[in-house]
N, C-alpha and C positions, 0 to 999 in steps of 0.2 A: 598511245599515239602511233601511226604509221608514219613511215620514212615519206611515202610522196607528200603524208600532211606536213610534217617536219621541214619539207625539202621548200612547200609554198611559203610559211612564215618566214625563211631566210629569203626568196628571191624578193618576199613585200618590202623586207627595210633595206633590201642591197638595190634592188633592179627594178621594180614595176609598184609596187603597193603604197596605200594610203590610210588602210586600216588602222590601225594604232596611231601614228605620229602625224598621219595625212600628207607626208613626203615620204620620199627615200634618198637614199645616197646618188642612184643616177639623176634624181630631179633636182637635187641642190646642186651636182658639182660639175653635170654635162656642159653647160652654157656657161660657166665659169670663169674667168679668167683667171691664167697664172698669177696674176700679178696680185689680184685678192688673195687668194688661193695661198700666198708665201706670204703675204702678212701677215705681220706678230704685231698682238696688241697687248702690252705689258709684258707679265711671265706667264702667260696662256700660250700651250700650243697652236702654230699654225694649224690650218685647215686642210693644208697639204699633209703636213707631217700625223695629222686626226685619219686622215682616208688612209696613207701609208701603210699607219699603224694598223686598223682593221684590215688591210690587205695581207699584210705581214704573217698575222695567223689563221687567215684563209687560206693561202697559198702553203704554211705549214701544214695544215689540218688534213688538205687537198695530197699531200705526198703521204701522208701516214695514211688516206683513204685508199691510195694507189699500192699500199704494201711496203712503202718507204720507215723510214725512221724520223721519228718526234725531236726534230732538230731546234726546232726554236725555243727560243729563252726569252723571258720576260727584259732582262737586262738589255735586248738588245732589240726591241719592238719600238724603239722610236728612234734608232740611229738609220737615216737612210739621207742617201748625195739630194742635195739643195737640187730644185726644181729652181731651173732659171729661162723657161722660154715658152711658148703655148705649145712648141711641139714635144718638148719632152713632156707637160703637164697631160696632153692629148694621148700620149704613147701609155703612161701610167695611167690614165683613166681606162683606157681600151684595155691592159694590162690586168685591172681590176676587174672590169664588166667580164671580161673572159673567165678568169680564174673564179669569179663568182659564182657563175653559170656552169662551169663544172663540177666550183663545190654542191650545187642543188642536184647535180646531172647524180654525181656518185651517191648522193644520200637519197635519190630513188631507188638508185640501184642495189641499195642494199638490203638483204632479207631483213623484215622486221624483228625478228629475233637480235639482231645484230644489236640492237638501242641498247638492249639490257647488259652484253659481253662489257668488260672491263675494258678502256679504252688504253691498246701500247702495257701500262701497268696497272694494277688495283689502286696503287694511290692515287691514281687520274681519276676513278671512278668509271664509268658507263659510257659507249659511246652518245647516248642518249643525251646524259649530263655536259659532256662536252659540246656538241651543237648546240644544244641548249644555253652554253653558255654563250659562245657565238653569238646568238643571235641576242642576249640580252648585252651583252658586250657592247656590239654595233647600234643599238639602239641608244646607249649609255652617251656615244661618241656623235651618235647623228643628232643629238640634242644638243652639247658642244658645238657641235659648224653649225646649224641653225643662226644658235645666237651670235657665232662669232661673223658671221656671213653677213647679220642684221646688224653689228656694230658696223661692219668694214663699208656697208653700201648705203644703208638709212640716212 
């Protein structure tokens, strides 16, 4: 597979597509409100704290793309400050939509040979495998707010 095919499968489930799930994450969570948005229903993650969380290791993935260091931890992919207003919920969307579209921007840009290099360490595996996980990641969590979105407003 090439990086620009790579790069279209992640901007379908973050930014524009319908292919697979027939939504995406900007179509669920654009027109949004905060206030759904931070509701918790039982011991299921909010729908905030679900988008967060796949930003979390875009915005990671995105500084190891840029030549940075593979800083994020699992441990700490769902600790993020309470969204309490439409402008902050609005500032984190835009936050995400941005960071998204640079992660596709950088995995154009990279020679396709790049997929198969070891991603950071050999234990990560391939950069390849790691987008890849990404996007099946995100797809995992866009089925999560879906239904959590159809309990909160149904």
């Amino acid at each position: 597979m090439k990086t620009t095919e790579i790069a279209i499968r992640f901007k379908e489930i973050i930014l524009n597509g319908t292919w697979v799930a027939n939504t995406n994450y900007k179509d669920q969570l654009d027109n949004l409100d905060w206030k759904i948005a931070v509701t918790p229903i039982k011991n299921l993650n909010t729908i905030s704290v679900l988008a967060q969380h796949i930003h979390y290791y875009i915005n990671g993935l995105n500084i190891v793309f840029k030549g940075g260091n593979l800083d994020i931890k699992d441990k700490f992919s769902f600790d993020f400050p309470l969204i309490n207003s439409q402008e902050k919920w609005k500032d984190f969307l835009t936050k995400f939509w941005n960071d998204s579209e640079e992660f596709a921007f950088l995995i154009e840009q990279m020679p396709d040979e790049k997929l198969n290099q070891a991603f950071v360490d050999e234990k990560y595996g391939t950069y390849n495998r790691n987008i890849e996980a990404m996007i099946e990641h995100s797809y995992y969590h866009l089925g999560q707010i879906v239904l959590i979105k159809k309990l909160l407003t149904d």
